[in-house]
C-alpha positions as CSV (number, residue, x, y, z in Angstrom):
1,X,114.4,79.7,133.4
2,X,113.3,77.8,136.4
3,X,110.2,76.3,137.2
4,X,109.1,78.7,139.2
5,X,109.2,81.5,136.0
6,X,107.1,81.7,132.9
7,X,107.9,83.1,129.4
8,X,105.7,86.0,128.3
9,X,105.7,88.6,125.5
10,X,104.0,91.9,125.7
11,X,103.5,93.9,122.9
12,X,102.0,97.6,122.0
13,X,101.9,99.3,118.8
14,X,101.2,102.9,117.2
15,X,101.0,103.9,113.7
16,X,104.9,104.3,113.5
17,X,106.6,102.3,116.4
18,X,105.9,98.9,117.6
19,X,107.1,96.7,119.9
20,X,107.2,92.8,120.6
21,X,109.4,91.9,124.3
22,X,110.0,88.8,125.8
23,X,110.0,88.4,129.2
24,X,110.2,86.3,131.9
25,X,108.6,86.4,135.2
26,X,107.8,84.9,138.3
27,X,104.6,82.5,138.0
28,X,101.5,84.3,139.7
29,X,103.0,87.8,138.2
30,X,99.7,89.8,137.9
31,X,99.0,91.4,133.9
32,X,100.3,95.0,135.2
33,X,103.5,93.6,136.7
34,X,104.5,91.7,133.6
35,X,104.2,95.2,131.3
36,X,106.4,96.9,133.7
37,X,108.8,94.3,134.1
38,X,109.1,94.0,130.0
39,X,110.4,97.5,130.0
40,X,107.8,98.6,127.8
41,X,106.6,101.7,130.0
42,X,110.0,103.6,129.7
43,X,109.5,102.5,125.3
44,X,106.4,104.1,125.2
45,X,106.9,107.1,128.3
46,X,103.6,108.6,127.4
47,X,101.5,105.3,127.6
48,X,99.9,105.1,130.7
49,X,97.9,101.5,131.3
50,X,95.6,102.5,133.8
51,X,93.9,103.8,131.0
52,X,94.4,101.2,128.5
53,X,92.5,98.6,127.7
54,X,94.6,95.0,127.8
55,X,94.3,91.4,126.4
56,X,95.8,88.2,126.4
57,X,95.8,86.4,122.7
58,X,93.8,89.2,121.6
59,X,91.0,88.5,124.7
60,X,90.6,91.8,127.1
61,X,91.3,91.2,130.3
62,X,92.1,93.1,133.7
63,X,95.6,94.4,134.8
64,X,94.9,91.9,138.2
65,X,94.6,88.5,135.8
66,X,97.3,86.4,135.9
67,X,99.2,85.5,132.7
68,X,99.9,81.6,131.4
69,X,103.5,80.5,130.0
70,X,103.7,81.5,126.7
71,X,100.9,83.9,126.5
72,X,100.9,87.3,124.7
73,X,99.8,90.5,126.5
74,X,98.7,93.4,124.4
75,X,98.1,96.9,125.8
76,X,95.3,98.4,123.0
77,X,95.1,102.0,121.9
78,X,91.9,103.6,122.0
79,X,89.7,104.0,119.0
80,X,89.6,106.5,116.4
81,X,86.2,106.3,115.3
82,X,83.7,104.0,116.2
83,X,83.7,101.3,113.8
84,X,79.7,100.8,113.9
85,X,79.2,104.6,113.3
86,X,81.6,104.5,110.5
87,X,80.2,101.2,109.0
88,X,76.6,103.4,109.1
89,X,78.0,106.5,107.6
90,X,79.2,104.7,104.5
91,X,75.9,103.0,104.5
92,X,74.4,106.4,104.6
93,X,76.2,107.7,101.5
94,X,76.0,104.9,99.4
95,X,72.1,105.2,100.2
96,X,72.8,108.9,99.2
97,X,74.7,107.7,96.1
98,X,72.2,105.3,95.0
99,X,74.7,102.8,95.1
100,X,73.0,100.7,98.2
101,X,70.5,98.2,97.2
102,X,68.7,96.2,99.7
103,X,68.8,92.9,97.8
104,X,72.1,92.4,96.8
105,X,73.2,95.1,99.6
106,X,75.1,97.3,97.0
107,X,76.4,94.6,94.9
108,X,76.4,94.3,91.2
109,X,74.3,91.1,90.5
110,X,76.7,89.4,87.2
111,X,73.4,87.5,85.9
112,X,72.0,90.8,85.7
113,X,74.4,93.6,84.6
114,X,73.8,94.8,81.4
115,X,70.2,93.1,80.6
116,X,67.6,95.0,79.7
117,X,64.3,93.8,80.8
């Protein structure tokens, strides 16, 4: 490695395949350029990064920033659910449940359980 290159990894997962790849690049090598020179595109043939969101150390950013030595790219898949919505819908059923309480938030209180006032 000269000067001139850095040291990157760029990494992607799904539920059942991941990968972590080092590589190393020219310095000024644009986000986008460093994913296709890790190889990772013909890994993953169906992942297309237009359409993905990216991140460096976990921090999106755009396919046109321009990496450090020794950061980490990730390509992100998108969402499933919405984590928001699915935080309120098991809100809604422990409302439903009468297990949500809005002191303790759903909590059993110990100084409490089992006393009969």
């Amino acid at each position: 490695m000269t000067e001139k290159q850095i040291r990157l990894e760029v990494v992607y997962a799904l539920p059942n395949k991941q990968a972590l790849l080092e590589v190393v690049v020219e310095r000024g090598t644009t986000v986008q350029e460093a994913i296709q020179a890790s190889g990772l595109l013909k890994r993953f043939p169906d992942l297309d990064i237009s359409q993905s969101k990216v991140g460096i150390w976990y921090r999106t950013c755009k396919l046109t920033d321009v990496p450090k030595d020794g950061d980490r790219i990730a390509i992100y898949r998108p969402l499933i659910a919405d984590p928001k919505d699915a935080r309120r819908r098991r809100a809604e059923k422990a409302k439903d449940e009468g297990r949500a309480d809005k002191v303790t938030g759903g909590r059993v209180n110990p100084l409490r359980s089992g006393q009969d006032e």
